[in-house]
N, CA, C and O atoms as a GROMACS GRO file, in nm:
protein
  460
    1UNK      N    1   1.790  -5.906   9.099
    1UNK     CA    2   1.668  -5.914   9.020
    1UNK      C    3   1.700  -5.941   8.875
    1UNK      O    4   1.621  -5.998   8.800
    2UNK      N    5   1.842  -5.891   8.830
    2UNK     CA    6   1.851  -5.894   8.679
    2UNK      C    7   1.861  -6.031   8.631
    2UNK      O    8   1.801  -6.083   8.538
    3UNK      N    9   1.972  -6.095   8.734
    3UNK     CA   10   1.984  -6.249   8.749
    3UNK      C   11   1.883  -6.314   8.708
    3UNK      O   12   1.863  -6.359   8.595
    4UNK      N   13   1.818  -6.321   8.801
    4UNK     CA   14   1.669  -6.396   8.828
    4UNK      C   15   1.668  -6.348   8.676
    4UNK      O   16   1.756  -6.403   8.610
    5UNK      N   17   1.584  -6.254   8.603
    5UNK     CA   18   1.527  -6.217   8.504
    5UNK      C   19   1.594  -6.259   8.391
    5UNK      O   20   1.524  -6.290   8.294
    6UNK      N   21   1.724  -6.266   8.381
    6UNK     CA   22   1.816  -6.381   8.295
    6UNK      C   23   1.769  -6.498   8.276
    6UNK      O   24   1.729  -6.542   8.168
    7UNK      N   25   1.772  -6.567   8.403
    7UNK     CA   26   1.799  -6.691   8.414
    7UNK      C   27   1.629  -6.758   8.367
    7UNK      O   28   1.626  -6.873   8.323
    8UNK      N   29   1.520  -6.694   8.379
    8UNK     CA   30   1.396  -6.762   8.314
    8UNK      C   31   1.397  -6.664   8.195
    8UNK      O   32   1.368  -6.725   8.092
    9UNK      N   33   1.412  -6.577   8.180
    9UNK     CA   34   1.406  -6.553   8.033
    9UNK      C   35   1.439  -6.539   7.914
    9UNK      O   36   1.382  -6.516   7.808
   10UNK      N   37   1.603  -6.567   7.969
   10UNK     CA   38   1.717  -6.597   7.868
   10UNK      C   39   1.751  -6.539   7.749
   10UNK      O   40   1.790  -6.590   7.644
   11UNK      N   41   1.721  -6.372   7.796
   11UNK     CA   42   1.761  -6.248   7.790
   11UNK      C   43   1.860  -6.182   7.837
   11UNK      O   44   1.880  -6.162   7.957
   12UNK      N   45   1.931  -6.141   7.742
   12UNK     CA   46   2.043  -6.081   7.744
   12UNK      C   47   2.023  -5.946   7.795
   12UNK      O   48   2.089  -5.897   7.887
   13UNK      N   49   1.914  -5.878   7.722
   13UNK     CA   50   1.906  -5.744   7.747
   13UNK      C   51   1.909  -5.739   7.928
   13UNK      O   52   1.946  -5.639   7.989
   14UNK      N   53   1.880  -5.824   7.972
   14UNK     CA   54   1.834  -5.771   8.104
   14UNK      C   55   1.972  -5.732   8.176
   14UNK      O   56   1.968  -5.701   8.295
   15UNK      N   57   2.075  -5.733   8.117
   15UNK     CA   58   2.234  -5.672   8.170
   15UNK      C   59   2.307  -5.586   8.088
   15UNK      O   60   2.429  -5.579   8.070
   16UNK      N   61   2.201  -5.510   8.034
   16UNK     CA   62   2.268  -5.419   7.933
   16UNK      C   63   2.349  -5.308   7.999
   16UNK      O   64   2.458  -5.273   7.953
   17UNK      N   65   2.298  -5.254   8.105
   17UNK     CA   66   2.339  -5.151   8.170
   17UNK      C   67   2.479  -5.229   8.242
   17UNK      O   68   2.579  -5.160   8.263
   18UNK      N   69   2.478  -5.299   8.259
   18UNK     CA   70   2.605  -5.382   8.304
   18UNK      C   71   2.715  -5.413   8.184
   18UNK      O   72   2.830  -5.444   8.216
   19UNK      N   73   2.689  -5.407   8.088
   19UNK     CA   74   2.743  -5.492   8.022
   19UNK      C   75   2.820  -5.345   7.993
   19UNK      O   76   2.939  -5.340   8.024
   20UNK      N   77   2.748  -5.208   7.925
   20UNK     CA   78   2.808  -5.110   7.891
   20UNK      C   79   2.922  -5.026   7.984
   20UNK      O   80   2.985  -4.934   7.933
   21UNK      N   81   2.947  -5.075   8.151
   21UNK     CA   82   3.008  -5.054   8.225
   21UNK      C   83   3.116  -5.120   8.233
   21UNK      O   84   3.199  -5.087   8.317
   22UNK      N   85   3.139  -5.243   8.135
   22UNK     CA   86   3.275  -5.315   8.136
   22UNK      C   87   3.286  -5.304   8.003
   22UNK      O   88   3.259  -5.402   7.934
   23UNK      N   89   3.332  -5.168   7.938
   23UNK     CA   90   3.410  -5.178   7.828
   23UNK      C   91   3.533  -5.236   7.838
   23UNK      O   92   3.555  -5.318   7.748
   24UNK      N   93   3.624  -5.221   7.921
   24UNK     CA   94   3.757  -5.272   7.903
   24UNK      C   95   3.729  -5.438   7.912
   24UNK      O   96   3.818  -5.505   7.860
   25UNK      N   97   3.615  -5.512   7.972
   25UNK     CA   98   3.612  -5.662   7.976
   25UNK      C   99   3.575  -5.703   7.824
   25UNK      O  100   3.615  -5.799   7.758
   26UNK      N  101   3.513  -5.630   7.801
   26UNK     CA  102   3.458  -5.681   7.666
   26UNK      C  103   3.570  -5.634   7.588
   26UNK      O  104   3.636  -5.733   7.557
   27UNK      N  105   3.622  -5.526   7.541
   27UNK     CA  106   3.743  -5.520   7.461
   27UNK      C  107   3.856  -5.710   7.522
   27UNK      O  108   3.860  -5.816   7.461
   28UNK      N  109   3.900  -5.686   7.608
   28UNK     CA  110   3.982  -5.819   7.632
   28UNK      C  111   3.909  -5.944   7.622
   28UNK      O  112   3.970  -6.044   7.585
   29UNK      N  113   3.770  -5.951   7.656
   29UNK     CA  114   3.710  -6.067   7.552
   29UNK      C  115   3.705  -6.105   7.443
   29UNK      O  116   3.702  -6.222   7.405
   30UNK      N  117   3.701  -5.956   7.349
   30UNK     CA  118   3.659  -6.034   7.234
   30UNK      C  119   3.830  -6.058   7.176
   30UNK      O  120   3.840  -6.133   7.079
   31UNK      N  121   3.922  -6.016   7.214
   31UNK     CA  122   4.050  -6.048   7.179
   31UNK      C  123   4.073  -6.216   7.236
   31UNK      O  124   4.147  -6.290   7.170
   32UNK      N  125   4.048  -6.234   7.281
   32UNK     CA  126   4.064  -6.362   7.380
   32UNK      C  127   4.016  -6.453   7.295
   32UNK      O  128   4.100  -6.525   7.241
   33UNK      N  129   3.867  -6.476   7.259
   33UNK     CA  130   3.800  -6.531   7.184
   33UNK      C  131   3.844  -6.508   7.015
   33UNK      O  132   3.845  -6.609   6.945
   34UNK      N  133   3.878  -6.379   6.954
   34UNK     CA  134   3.927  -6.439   6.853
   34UNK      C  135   4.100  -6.508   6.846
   34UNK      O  136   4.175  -6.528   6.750
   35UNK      N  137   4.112  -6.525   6.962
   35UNK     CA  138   4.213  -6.661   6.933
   35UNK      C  139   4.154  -6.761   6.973
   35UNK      O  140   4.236  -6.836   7.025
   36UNK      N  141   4.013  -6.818   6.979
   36UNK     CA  142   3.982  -6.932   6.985
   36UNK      C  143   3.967  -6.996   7.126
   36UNK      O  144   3.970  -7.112   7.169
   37UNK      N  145   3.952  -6.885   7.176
   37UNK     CA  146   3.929  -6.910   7.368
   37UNK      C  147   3.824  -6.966   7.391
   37UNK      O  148   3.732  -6.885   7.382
   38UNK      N  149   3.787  -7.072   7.418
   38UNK     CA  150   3.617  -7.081   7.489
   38UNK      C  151   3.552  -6.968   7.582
   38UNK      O  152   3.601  -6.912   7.680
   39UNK      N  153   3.433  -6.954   7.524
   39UNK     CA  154   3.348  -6.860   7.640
   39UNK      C  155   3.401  -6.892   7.831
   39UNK      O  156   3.414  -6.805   7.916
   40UNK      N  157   3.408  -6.949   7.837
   40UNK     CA  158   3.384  -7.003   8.003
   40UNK      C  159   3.556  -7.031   8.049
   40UNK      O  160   3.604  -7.067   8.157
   41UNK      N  161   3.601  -7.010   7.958
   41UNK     CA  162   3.772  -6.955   7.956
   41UNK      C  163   3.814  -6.818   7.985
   41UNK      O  164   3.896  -6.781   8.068
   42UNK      N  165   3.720  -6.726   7.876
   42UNK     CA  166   3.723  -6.611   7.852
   42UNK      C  167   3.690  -6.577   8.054
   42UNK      O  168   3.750  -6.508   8.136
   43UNK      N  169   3.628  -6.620   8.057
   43UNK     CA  170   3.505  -6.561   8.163
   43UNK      C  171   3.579  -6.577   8.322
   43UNK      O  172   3.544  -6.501   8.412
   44UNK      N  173   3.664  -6.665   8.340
   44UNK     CA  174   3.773  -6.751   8.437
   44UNK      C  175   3.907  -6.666   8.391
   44UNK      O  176   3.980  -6.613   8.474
   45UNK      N  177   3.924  -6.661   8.286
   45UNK     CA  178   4.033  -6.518   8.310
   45UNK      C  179   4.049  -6.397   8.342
   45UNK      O  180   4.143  -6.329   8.383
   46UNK      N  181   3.895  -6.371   8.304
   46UNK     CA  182   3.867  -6.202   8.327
   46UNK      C  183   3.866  -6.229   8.459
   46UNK      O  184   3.962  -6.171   8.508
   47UNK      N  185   3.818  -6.274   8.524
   47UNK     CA  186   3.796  -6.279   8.681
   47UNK      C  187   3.919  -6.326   8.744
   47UNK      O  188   3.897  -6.363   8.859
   48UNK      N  189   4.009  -6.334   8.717
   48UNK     CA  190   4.158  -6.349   8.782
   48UNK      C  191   4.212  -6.243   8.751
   48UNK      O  192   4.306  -6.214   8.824
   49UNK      N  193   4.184  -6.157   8.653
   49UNK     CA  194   4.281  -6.028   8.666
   49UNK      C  195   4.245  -5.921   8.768
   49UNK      O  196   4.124  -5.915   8.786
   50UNK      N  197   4.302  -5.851   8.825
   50UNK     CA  198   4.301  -5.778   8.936
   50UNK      C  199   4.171  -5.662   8.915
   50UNK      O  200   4.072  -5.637   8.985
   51UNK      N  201   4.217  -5.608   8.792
   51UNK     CA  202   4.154  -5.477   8.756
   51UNK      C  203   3.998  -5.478   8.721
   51UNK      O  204   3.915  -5.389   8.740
   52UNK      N  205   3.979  -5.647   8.645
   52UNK     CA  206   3.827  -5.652   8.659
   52UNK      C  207   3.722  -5.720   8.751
   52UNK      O  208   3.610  -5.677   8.780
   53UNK      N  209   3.793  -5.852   8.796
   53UNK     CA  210   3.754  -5.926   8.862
   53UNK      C  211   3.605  -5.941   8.869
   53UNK      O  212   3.553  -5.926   8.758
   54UNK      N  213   3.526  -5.965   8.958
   54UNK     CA  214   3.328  -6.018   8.950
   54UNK      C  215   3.278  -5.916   8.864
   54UNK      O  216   3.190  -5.940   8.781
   55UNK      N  217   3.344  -5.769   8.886
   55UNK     CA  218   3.314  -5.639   8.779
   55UNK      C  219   3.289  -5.652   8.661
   55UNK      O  220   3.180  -5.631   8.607
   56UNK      N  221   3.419  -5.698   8.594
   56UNK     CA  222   3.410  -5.732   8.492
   56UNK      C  223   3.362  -5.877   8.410
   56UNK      O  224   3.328  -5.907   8.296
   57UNK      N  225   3.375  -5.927   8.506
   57UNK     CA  226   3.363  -6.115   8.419
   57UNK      C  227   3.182  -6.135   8.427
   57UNK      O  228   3.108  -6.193   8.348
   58UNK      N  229   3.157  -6.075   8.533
   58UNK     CA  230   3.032  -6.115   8.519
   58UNK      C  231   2.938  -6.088   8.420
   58UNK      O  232   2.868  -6.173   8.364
   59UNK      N  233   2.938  -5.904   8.388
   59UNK     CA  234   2.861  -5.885   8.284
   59UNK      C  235   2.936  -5.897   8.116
   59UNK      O  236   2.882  -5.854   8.015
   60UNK      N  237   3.074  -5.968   8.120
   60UNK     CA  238   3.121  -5.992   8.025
   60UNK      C  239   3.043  -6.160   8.028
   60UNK      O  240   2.991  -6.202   7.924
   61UNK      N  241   3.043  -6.209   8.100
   61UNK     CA  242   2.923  -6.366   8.085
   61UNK      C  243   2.820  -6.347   8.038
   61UNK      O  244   2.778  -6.416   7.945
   62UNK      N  245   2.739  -6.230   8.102
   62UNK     CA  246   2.598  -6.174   8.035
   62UNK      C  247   2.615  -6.186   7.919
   62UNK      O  248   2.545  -6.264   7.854
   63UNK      N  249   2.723  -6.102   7.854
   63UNK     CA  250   2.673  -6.058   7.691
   63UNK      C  251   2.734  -6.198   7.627
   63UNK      O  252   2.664  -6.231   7.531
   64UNK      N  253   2.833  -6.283   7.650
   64UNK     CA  254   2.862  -6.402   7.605
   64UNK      C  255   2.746  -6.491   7.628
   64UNK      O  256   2.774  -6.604   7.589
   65UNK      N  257   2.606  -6.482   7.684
   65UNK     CA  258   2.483  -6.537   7.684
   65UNK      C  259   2.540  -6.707   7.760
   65UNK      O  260   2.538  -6.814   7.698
   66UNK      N  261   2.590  -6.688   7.914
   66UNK     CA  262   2.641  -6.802   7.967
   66UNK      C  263   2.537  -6.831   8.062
   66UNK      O  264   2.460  -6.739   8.090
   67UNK      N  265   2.522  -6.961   8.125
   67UNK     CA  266   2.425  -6.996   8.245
   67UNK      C  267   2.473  -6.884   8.328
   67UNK      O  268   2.592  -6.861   8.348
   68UNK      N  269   2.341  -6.792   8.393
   68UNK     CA  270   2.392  -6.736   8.505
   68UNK      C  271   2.434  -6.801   8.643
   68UNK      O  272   2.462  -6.733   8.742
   69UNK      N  273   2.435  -6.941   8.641
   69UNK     CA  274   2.500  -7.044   8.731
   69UNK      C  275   2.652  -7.087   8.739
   69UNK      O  276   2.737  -7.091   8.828
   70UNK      N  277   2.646  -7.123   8.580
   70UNK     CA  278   2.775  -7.131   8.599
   70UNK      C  279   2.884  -6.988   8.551
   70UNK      O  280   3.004  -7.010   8.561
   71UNK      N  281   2.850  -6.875   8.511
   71UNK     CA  282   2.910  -6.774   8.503
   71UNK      C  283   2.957  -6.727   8.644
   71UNK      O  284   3.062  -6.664   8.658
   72UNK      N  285   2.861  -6.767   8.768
   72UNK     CA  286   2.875  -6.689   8.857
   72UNK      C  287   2.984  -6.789   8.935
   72UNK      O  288   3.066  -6.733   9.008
   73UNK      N  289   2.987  -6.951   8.920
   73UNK     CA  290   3.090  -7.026   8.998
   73UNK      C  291   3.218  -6.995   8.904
   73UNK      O  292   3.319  -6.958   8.964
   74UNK      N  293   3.222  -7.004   8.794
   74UNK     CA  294   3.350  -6.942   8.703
   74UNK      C  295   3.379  -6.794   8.722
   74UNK      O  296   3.468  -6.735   8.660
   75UNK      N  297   3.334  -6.762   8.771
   75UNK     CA  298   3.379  -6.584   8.838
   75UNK      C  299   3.473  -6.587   8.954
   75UNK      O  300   3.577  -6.524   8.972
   76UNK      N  301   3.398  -6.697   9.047
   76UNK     CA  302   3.403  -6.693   9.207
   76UNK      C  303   3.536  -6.765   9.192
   76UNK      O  304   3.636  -6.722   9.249
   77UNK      N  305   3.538  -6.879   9.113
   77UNK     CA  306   3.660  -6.956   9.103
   77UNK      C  307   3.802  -6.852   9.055
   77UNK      O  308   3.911  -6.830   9.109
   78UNK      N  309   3.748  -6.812   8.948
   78UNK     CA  310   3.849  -6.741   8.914
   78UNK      C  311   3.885  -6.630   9.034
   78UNK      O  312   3.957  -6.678   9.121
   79UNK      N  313   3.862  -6.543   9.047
   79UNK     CA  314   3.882  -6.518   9.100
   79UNK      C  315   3.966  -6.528   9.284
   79UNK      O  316   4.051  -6.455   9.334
   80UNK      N  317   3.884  -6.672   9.349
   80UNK     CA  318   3.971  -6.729   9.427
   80UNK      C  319   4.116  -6.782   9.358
   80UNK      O  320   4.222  -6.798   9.419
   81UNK      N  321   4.094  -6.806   9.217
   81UNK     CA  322   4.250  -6.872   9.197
   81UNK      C  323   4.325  -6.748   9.162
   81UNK      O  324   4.430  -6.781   9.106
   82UNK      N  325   4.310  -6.595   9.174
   82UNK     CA  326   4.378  -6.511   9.147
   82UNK      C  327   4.396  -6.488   9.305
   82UNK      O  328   4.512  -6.529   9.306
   83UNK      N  329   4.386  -6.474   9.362
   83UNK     CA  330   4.385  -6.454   9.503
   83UNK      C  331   4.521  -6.611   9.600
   83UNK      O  332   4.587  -6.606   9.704
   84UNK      N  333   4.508  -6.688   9.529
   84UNK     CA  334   4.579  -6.842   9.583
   84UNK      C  335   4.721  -6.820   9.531
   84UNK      O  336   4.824  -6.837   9.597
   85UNK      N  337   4.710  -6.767   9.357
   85UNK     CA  338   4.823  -6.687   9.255
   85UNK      C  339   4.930  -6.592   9.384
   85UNK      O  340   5.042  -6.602   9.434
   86UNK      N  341   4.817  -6.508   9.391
   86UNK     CA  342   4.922  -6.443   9.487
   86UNK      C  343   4.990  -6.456   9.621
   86UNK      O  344   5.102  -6.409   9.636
   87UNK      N  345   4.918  -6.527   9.735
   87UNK     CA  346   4.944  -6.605   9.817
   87UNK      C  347   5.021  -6.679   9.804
   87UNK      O  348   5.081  -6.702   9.910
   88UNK      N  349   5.072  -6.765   9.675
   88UNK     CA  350   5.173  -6.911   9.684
   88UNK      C  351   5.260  -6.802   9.644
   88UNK      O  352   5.370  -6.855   9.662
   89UNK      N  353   5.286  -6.678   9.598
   89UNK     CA  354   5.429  -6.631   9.537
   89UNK      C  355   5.472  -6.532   9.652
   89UNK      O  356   5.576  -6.469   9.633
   90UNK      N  357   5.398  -6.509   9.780
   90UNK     CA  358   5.416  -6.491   9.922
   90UNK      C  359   5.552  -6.507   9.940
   90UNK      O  360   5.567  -6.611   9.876
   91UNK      N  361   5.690  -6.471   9.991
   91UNK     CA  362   5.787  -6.539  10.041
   91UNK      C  363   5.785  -6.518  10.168
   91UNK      O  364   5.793  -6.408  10.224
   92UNK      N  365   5.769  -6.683  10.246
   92UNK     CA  366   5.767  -6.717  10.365
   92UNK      C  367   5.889  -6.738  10.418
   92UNK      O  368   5.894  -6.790  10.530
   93UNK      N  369   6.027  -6.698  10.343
   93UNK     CA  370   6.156  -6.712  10.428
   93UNK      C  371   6.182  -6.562  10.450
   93UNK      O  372   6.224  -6.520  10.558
   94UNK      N  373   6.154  -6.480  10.341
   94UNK     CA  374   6.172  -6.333  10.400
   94UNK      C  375   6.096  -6.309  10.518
   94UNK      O  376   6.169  -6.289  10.615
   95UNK      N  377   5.946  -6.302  10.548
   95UNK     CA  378   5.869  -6.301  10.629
   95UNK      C  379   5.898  -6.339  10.760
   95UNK      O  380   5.876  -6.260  10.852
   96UNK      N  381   5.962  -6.488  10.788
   96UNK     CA  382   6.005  -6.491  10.872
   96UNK      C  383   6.121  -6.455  10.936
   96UNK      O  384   6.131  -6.465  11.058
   97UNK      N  385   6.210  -6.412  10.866
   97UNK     CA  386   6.314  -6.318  10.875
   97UNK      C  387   6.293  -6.184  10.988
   97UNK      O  388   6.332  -6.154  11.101
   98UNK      N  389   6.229  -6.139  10.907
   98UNK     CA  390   6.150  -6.034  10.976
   98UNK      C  391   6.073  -6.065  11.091
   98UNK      O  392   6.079  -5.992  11.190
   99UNK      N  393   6.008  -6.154  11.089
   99UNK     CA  394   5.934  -6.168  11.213
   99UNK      C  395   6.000  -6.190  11.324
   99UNK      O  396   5.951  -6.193  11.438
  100UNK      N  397   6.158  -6.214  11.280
  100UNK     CA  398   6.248  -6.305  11.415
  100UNK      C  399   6.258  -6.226  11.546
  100UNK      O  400   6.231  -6.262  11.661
  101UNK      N  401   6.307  -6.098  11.496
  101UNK     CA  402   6.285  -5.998  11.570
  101UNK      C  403   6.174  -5.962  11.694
  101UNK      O  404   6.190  -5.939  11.814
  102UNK      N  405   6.072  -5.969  11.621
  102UNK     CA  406   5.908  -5.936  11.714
  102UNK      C  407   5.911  -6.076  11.758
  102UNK      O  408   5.891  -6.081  11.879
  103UNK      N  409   5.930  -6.203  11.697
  103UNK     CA  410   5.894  -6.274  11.835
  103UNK      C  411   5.994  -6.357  11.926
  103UNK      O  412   5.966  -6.456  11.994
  104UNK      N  413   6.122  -6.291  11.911
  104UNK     CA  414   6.225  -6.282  11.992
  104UNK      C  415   6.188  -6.152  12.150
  104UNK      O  416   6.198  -6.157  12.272
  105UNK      N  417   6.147  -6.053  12.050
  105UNK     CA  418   6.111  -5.955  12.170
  105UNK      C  419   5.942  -5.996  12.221
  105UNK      O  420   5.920  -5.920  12.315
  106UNK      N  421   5.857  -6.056  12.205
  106UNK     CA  422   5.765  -6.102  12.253
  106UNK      C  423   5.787  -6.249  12.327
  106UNK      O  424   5.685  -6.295  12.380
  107UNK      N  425   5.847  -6.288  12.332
  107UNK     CA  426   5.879  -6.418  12.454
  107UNK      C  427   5.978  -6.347  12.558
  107UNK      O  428   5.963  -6.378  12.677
  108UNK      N  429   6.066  -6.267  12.529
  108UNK     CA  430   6.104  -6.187  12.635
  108UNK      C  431   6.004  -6.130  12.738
  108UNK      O  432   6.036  -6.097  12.852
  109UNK      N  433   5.874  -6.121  12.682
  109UNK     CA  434   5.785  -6.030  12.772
  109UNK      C  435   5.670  -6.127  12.805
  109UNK      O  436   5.607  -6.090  12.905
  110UNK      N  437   5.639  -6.204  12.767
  110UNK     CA  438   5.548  -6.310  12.784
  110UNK      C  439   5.628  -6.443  12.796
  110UNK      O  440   5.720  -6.497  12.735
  111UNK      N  441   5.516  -6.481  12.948
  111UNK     CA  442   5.585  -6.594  12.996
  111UNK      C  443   5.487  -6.732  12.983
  111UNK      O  444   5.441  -6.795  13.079
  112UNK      N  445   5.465  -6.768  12.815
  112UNK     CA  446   5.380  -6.829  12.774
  112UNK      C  447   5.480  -6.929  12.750
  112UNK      O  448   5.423  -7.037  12.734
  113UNK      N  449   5.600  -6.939  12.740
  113UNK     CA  450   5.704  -7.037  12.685
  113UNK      C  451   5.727  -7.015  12.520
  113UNK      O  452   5.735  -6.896  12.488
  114UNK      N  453   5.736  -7.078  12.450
  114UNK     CA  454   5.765  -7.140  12.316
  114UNK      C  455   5.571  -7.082  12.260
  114UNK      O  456   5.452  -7.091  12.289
  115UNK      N  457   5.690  -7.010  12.145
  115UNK     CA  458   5.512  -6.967  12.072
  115UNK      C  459   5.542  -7.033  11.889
  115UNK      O  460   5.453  -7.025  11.805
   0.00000   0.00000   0.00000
């Protein structure tokens, strides 16, 4: 509902109660920005860090007065690219290392052939 109420009235207040729940986003915003960060920078980083993620970036977009459209695809993004971050630094040679074991002993017992 607050959304909605943003987005035609282009009011800030309507995320105040949000906004006062991400002190720590807004402290690392406004540091961000006074080095000259763009808003929609600011907003794509907060949402890749672990600790604030949609929590924080979103009602840190509110009070930066951003489209609630594109605040919410610069959240989602960010966020998926914090999530891809950690996935590509995955090591898939240890992993399979480990796995050699279990599916050495699972073709022993299943007579599926080659898995």
């Amino acid at each position: 509902m607050s959304l909605a109420w943003f987005a035609y009235s282009k009011d800030a207040n309507a995320a105040v109660d949000s906004i006062k729940a991400s002190g720590y986003g807004l402290k690392i915003a406004n540091s961000l920005r006074k080095l000259g960060w763009p808003d929609w920078v600011v907003v794509f980083t907060l949402a890749t860090l672990p600790v604030l993620e949609l929590r924080g970036a979103i009602p840190v977009g509110y009070w930066l007065q951003l489209n609630p459209a594109t605040l919410t695809v610069l959240s989602i993004l960010g966020v998926l690219n914090s999530g891809y971050g950690r996935v590509a630094n995955f090591d898939i040679a240890k992993t399979r290392s480990k796995m050699q074991p279990m599916q050495s002993q699972l073709q022993l017992h299943c007579s599926f052939g080659n898995i």
